[in-house]
C-alpha positions as CSV (number, residue, x, y, z in Angstrom):
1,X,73.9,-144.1,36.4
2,X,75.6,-141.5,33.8
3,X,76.7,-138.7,36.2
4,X,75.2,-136.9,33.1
5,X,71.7,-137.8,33.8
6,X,72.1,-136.5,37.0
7,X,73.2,-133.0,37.5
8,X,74.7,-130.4,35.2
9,X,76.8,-127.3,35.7
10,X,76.4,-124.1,33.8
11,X,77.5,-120.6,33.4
12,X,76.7,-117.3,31.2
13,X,79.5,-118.1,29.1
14,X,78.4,-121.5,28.3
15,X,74.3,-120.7,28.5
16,X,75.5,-118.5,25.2
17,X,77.2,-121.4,24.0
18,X,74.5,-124.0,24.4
19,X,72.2,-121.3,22.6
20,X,74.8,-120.8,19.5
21,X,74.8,-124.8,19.6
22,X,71.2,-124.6,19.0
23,X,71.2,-122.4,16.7
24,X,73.2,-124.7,14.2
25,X,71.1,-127.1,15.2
26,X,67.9,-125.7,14.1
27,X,69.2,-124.2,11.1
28,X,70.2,-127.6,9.9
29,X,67.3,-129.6,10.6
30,X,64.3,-130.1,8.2
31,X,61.2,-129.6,10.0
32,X,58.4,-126.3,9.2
33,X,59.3,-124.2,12.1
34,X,63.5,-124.3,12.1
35,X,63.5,-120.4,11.6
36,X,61.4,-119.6,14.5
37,X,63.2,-121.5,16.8
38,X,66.8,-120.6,15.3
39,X,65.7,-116.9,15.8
40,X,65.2,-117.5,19.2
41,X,67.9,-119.1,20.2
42,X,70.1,-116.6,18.5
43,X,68.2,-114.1,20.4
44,X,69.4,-115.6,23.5
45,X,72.2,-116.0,22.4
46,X,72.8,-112.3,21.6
47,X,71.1,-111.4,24.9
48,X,73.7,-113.7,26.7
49,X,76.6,-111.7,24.7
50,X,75.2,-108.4,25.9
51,X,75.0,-109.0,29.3
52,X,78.2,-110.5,29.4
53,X,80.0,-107.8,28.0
54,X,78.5,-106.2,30.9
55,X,78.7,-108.1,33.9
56,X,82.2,-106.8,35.0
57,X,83.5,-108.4,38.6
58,X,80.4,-107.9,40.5
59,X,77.1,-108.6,37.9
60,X,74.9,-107.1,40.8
61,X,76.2,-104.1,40.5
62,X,76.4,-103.7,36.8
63,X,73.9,-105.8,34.7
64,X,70.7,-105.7,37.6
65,X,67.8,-103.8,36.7
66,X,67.7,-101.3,39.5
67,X,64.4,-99.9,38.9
68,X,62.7,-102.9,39.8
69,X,62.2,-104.1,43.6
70,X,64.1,-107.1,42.9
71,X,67.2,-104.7,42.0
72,X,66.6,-102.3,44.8
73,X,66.6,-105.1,47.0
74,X,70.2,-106.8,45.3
75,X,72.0,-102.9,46.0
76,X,70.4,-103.1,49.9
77,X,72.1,-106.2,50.2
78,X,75.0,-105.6,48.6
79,X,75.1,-102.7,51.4
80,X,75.2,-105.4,53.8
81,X,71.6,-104.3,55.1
82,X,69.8,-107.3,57.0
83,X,67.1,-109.3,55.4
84,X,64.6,-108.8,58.0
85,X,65.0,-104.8,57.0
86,X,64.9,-104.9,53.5
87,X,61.6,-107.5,54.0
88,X,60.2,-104.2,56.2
89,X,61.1,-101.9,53.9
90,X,59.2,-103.7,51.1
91,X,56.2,-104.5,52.9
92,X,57.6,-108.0,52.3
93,X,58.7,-111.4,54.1
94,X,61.7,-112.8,53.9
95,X,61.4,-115.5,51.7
96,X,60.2,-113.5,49.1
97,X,63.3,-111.3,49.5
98,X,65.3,-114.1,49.5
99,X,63.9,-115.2,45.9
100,X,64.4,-111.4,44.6
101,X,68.2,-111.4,45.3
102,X,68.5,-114.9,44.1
103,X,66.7,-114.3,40.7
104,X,66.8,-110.6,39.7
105,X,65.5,-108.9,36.8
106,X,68.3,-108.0,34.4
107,X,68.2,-105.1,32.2
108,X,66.1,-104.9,28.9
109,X,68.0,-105.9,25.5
110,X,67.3,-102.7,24.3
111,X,69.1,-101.0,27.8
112,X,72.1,-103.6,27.1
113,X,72.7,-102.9,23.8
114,X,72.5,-98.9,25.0
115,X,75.2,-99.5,26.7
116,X,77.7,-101.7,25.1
117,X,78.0,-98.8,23.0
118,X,79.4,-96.5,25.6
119,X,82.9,-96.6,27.3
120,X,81.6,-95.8,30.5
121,X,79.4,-98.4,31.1
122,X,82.9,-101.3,30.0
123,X,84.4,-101.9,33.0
124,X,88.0,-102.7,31.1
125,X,90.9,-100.4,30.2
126,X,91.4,-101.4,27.3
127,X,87.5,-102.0,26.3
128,X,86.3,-101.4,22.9
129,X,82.4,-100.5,22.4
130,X,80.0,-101.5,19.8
131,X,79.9,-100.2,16.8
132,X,76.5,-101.1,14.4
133,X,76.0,-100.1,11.3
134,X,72.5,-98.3,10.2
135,X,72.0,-102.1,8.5
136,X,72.3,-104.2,11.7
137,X,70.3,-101.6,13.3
138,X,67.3,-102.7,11.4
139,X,68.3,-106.2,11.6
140,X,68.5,-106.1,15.4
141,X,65.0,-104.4,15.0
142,X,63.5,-107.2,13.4
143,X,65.0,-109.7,15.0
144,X,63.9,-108.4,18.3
145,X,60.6,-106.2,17.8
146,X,59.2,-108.6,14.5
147,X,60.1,-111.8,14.9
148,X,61.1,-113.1,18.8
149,X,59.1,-111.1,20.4
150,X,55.9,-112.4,18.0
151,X,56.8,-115.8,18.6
152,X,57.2,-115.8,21.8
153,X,54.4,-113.4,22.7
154,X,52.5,-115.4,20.0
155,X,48.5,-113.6,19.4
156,X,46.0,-115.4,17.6
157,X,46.9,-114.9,14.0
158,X,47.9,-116.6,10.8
159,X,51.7,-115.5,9.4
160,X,53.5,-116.7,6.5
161,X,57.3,-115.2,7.0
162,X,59.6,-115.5,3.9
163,X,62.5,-116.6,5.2
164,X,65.4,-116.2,3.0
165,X,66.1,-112.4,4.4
166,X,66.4,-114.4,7.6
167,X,69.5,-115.3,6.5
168,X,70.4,-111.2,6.8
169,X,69.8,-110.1,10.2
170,X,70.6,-113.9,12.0
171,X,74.2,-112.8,9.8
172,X,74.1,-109.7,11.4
173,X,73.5,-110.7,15.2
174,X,76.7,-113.2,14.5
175,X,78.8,-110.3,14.0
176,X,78.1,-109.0,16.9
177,X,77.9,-111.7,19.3
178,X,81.7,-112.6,18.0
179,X,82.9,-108.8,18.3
180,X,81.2,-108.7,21.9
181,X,82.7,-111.9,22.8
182,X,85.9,-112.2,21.5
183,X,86.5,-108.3,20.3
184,X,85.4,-105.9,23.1
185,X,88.1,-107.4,25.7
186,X,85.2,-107.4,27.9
187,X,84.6,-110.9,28.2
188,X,86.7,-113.7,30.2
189,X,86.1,-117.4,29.6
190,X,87.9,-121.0,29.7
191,X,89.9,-121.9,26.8
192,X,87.4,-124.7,26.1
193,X,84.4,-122.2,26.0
194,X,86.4,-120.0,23.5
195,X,86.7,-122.9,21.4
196,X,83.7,-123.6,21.5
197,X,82.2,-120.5,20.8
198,X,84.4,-120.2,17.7
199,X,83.1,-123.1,16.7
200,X,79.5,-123.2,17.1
201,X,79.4,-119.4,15.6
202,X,81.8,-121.0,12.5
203,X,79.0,-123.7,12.0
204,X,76.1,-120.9,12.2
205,X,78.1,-119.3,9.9
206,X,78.6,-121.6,7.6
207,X,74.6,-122.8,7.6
208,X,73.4,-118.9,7.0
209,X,76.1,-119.0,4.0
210,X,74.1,-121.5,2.0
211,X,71.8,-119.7,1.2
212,X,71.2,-116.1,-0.6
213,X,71.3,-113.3,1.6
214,X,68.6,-110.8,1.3
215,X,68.8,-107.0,2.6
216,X,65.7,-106.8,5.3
217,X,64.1,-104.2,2.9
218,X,62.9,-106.6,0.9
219,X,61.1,-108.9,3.6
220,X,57.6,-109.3,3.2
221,X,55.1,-111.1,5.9
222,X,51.5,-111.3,5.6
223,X,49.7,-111.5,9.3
224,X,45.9,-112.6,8.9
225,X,44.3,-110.8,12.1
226,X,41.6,-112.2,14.2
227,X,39.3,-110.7,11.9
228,X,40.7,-112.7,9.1
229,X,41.9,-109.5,7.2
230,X,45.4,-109.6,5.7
231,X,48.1,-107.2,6.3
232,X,51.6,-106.9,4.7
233,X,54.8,-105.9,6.9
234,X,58.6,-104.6,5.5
């Protein structure tokens, strides 16, 4: 048997990777959803970039959520404080503890992107932060708050989304990814996985390029609610 179809390794670098790749992928396929699902595995992507930029030597100690019980219980044992105690302190067994530190809650997009933009929270001498322009502001806006979010968190409705203006802010979340990735001097990766970042974001790149490129302002949806009344968002 292919050793393929068997197991599989995988890291943040190449999880961003695999979502770039999929991002081509969509964008150059033909079937009626290929935006949606483009947007959301640029999302990841962009996610992915964010936290990775972040993550520094020790992740735990940089890119947890400590306001949740699953981070409070990653800094205990980073502490070195037995499981038995922190399952105690918690009201909690063990094996529940044990899942917490193994699969954490990150930090929210919108706390990640806070602080790629300040020095303080780059963990590198010689780290540049984020820089976004009032545009890709909005465009991370709509990617985020309009569009993945609603498909993901999809409510009973009807939606027809124009997508050339897609085009705009999937442009704009590029841009960053690649400055985060290759530009901040936060991020360390193989050779192969720099290549092949370079390359999936030149074949994104290259798809969004095809078409026109529409500033978000001029985006127009059209929601039907469950009450079948129609409603127009910019």
């Amino acid at each position: 048997m292919d050793t393929q179809e068997e197991y599989f390794e995988i890291d943040e670098i190449d999880n961003l990777i695999d979502n770039l790749e999929m991002t081509a992928h969509f964008l150059e396929s033909h079937f009626s959803y290929k935006w949606k699902w483009a947007i959301i595995a640029l999302y990841q992507a962009f996610y992915g970039a964010l936290i990775s930029t972040l993550s520094g030597s020790d992740p735990r100690q940089t890119v947890i959520d400590r306001q949740r019980d699953s981070g409070k219980a990653v800094m205990l044992h980073v502490n070195r404080i037995p499981f038995d105690i922190i399952a105690s302190s918690f009201g909690k067994n063990e094996e529940t503890i044990r899942d917490w530190i193994s699969n954490p809650y990150l930090i929210s997009i919108e706390e990640a992107l806070r602080r790629v933009k300040k020095k303080e929270y780059l963990h590198y001498s010689d780290a540049k932060p984020l820089v976004t322009s009032a545009d890709e502001e909005d465009d991370i806006r709509m990617l985020v708050k309009e569009f993945r979010n609603e498909f993901v968190h999809f409510s009973p409705k009807g939606w027809v989304v124009f997508t050339p203006p897609l085009r705009r802010i999937l442009s704009s979340i590029l841009r960053i990814v690649y400055f985060l990735e290759f530009e901040s001097n936060c991020v360390s990766m193989s050779e192969r996985q720099e290549q092949d970042i370079k390359n999936a974001h030149k074949k994104v790149a290259n798809l969004l390029a095809k078409g026109k490129i529409i500033k978000y302002r001029y985006l127009r949806y059209f929601i039907r609610d469950v009450d079948s009344s129609f409603r127009i968002g910019w």
